[in-house]
KOLGULUM-796767 format. One record per residue (C-alpha): residue number from 1; residue in three letters; x, y, z. Coordinates in nm, 3 decimals, m for minus. Example, Ala and Ser with C-alpha at 12.3 -4.5 7.8 and 13.67 -1.06 7.14 Angstrom:
BEGIN
  pos  code       c1       c2       c3
    1   ALA    1.230   m0.450    0.780
    2   SER    1.367   m0.106    0.714
END
This chain:
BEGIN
  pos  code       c1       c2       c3
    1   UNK    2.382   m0.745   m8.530
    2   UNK    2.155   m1.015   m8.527
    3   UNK    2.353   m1.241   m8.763
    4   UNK    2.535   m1.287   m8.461
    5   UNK    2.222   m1.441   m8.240
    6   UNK    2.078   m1.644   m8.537
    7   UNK    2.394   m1.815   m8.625
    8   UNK    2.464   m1.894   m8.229
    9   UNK    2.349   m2.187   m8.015
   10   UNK    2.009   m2.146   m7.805
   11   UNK    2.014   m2.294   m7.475
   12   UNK    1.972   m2.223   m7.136
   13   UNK    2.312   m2.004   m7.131
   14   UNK    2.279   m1.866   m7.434
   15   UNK    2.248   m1.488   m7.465
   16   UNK    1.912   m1.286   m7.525
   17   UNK    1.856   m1.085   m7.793
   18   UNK    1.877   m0.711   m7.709
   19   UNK    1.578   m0.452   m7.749
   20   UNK    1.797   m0.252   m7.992
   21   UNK    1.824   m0.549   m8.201
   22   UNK    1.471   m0.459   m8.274
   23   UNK    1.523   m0.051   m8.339
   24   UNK    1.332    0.118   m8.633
   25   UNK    1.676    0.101   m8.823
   26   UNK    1.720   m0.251   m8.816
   27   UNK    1.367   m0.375   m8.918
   28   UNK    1.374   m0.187   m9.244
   29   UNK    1.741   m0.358   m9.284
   30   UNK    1.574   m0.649   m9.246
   31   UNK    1.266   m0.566   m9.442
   32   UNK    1.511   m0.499   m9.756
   33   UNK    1.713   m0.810   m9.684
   34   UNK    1.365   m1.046   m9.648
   35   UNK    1.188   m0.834   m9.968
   36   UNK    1.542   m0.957  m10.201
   37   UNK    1.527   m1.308  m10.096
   38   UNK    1.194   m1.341  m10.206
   39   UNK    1.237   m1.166  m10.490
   40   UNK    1.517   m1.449  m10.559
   41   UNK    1.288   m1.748  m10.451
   42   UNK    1.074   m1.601  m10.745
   43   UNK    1.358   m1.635  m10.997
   44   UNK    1.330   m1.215  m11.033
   45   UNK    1.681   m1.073  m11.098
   46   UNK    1.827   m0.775  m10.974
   47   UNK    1.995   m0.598  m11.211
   48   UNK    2.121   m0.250  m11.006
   49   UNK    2.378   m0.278  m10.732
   50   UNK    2.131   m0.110  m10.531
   51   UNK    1.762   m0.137  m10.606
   52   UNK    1.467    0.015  m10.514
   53   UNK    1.380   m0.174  m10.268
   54   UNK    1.033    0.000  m10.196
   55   UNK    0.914   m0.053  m10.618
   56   UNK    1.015   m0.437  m10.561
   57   UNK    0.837   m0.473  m10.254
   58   UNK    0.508   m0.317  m10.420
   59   UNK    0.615   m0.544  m10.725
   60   UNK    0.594   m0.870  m10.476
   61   UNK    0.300   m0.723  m10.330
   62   UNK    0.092   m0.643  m10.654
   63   UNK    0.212   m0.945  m10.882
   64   UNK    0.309   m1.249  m10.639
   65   UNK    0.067   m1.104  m10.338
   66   UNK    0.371   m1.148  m10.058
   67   UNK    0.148   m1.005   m9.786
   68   UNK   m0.163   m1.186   m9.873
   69   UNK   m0.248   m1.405   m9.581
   70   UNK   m0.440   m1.735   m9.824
   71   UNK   m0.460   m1.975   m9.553
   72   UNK   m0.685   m1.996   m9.310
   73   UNK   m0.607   m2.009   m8.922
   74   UNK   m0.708   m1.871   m8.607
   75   UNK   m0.647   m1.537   m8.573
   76   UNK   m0.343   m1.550   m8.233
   77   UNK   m0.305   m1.186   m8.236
   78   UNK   m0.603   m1.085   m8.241
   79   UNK   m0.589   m0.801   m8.463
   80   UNK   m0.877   m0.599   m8.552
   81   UNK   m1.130   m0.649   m8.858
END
């Protein structure tokens, strides 16, 4: 589904992105999709035609610290200490 809106035009006309596009279902979709590209900007193969998507992300998260915020900025969502 949202292929669809990030290959397409933005503009003035253009079409907003639903709330479903947003749905539980679809953010762990994406969540696999996002944790296999970095797993292939870090030259890791995957060798199963469907892997476990939940050991690679601890993998990237343990070895290559993915979720490691290193740089420092001010804080824009104000999330709690």
């Amino acid at each position: 589904m949202l292929s669809k809106f990030i290959k397409s035009v933005e503009g003035e006309s253009a079409t907003p992105v639903p709330a479903s596009a947003f749905s539980g279902e679809e953010i762990e979709t994406q969540l696999m999709v996002n944790t296999a590209a970095i797993a292939k900007t870090w030259d890791l193969h995957l060798h199963r035609q469907t892997p476990d998507f939940s050991a690679l992300r601890k993998l990237l998260e343990v070895r290559y610290h993915i979720t490691r915020d290193d740089i420092p900025h001010e804080d824009i969502f104000g999330s709690p200490a």
